[in-house]
C-alpha positions in Angstrom: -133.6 51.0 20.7 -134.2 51.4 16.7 -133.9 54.8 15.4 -135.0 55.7 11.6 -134.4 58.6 10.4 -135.1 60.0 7.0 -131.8 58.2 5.5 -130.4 55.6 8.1 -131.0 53.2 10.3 -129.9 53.6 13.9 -129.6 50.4 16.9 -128.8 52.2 19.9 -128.0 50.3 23.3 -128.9 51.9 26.8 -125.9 52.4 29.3 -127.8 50.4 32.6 -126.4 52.7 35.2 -127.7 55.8 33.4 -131.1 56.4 32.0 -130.7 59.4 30.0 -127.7 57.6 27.7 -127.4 55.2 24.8 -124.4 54.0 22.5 -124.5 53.8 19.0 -124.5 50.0 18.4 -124.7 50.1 14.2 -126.0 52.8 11.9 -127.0 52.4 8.4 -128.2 54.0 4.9 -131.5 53.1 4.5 -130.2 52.6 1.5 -128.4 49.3 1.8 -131.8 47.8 2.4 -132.3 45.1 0.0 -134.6 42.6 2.2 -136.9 42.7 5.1 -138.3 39.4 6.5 -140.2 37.4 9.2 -141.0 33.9 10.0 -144.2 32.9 10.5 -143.2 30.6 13.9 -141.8 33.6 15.2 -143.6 37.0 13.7 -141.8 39.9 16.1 -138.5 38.6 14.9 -137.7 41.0 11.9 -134.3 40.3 9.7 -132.8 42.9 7.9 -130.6 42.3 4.8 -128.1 44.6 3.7 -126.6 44.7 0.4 -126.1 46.0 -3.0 -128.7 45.1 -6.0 -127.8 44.2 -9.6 -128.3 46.6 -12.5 -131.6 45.3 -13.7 -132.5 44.6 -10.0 -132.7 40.9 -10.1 -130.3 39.7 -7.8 -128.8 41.2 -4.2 -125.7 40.6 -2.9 -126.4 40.0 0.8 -123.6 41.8 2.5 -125.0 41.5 6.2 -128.1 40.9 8.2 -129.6 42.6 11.5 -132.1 40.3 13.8 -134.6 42.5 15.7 -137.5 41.8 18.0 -140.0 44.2 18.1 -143.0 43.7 19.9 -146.4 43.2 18.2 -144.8 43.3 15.2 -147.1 41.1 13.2 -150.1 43.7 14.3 -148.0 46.9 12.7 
């Protein structure tokens, strides 16, 4: 499951045996979002780059990356 709240970014994982319960997986600043991306082969596959971005906002330092597929993406 992906949460977003107002400031992060939340992956949760359901328990199997219970329905009603989820672990936090990873969560986020929204923040630390420097890239979002897709492939055209492959549109509901959405990357998520996480990082820090130079002072005159150039360049990001790609500190870590989250692969998500998320249905009918490419009609949001």
């Amino acid at each position: 499951i992906l949460l977003v709240t107002e400031t992060h970014l939340i992956v949760l994982r359901k328990f199997p045996e219970r329905r009603d319960a989820a672990r936090v997986i990873v969560k986020r600043p929204l923040s630390s979002i420097v890239k979002i991306t897709s492939r055209r082969r492959h549109p509901n596959l959405i990357t998520f780059h996480y990082g820090s971005v130079t002072q005159n906002n150039d360049d990001a330092t790609i500190s870590d990356m989250d692969l998500f597929s998320i249905p009918n993406a490419s009609e949001a």
